[in-house]
C-alpha positions, 0 to 999 in steps of 0.5 A: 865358779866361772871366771873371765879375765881381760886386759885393757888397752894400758896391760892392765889385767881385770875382772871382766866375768864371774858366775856361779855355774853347773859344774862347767856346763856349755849353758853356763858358760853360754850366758855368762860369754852372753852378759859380757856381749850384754855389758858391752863387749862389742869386739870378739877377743882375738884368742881366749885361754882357757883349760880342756872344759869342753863347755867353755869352747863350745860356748865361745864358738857359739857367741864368739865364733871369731876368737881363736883357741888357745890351750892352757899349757899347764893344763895340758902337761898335766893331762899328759903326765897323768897318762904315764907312770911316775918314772917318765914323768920328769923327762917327759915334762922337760920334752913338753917344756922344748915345745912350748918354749920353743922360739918358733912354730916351726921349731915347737911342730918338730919338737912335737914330732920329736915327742911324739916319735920317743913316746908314741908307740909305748905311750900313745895315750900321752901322745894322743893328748897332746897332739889333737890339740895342736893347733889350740896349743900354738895359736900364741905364735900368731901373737906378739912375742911380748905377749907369749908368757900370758897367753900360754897358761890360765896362771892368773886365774889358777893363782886366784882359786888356789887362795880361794881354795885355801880360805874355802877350806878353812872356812868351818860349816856349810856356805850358802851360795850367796855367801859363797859367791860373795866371798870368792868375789872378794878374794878374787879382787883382792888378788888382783891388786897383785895381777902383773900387767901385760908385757908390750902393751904397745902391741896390744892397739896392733893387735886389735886393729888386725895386723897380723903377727908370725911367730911373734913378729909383725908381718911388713907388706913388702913393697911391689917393685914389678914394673906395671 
């Protein structure tokens, strides 16, 4: 199941796209991005999160090329400590957490480099999953700061497949796709209902209209006093 989530102009977040696809396949995700340009987003979205599919990036950058990346960070820790016995795990995601969380790009690039010194040479697999997606895994600083909380993870959607995954389970005998799709559909709008809106809605007409944000700040063109 392929799923979309947008926000509106008031923070509200909503269903924008729901397919049934081949696994997480490129074309999938291709006609789906396609029916939204369809039902009338005229507008790229200015960052799309989403977790390492390869499938969906290559998609976007062919119908939407201009939108920015941003990996899902509770995808990638998981990624990360995937590559590392049990016993480093725990101090490891705490590293993870300092870049992440930190209040500045410049602040999260040392805190990467931090990581990368401490566990590059015994674990250069963990490291290398992380850092060659550096720039898609900071791209939020580019962003309002209100903003930060729901650009750095996938959680509405992941919140809605666990409950999917929950009713699927439970659910004795084979579905037929129809019904499946149907069913998820009806999950997925149930929940939400519960779907927090955006923090700084205020931002979000700035952000469309293209001013531009560092490390969650709004840049102020500084007046010219040179004399002519």
């Amino acid at each position: 199941m392929l799923v979309l989530i947008g926000a509106t102009p008031e923070g509200r977040k909503e269903l924008v796209g729901f397919q049934v696809g081949v696994r997480e396949s490129a074309q999938s995700w291709r006609e789906l991005l396609v029916d939204v340009k369809r039902r009338g987003l005229s507008v790229a979205p200015m960052l799309a999160v989403g977790d390492g599919a390869l499938g969906f990036w290559k998609a976007l950058d062919e119908v939407l090329p201009g939108t920015r990346h941003q990996r899902c960070w509770q995808h990638k820790t998981a990624n990360v400590l995937n590559k590392v016995p049990k016993s480093v795990q725990s101090a490891m995601k705490a590293d993870l957490r300092e870049i992440s969380g930190a209040s500045t790009r410049a602040q999260a690039e040392v805190a990467m480099d931090v990581f990368v010194e401490k566990y590059g040479v015994k674990y250069a697999r963990a490291s290398e999953c992380l850092t060659k997606d550096k720039d898609a895994l900071l791209a939020f600083y580019d962003m309002p700061a209100e903003h930060w909380d729901h650009l750095r993870t996938t959680n509405p959607i992941e919140s809605v497949f666990a409950t999917v995954r929950h009713r699927t389970v439970r659910t004795k005998g084979a579905l037929s796709p129809t019904t499946a799709k149907l069913m998820v559909f009806k999950l997925v709008m149930a929940a939400a209902k519960t779907w927090r809106r955006l923090t700084g809605e205020n931002q979000l007409p700035k952000v469309v209209a293209g001013v531009i944000f560092r490390d969650g700040t709004e840049v102020t063109a500084s007046p010219d006093h040179r004399a002519a």
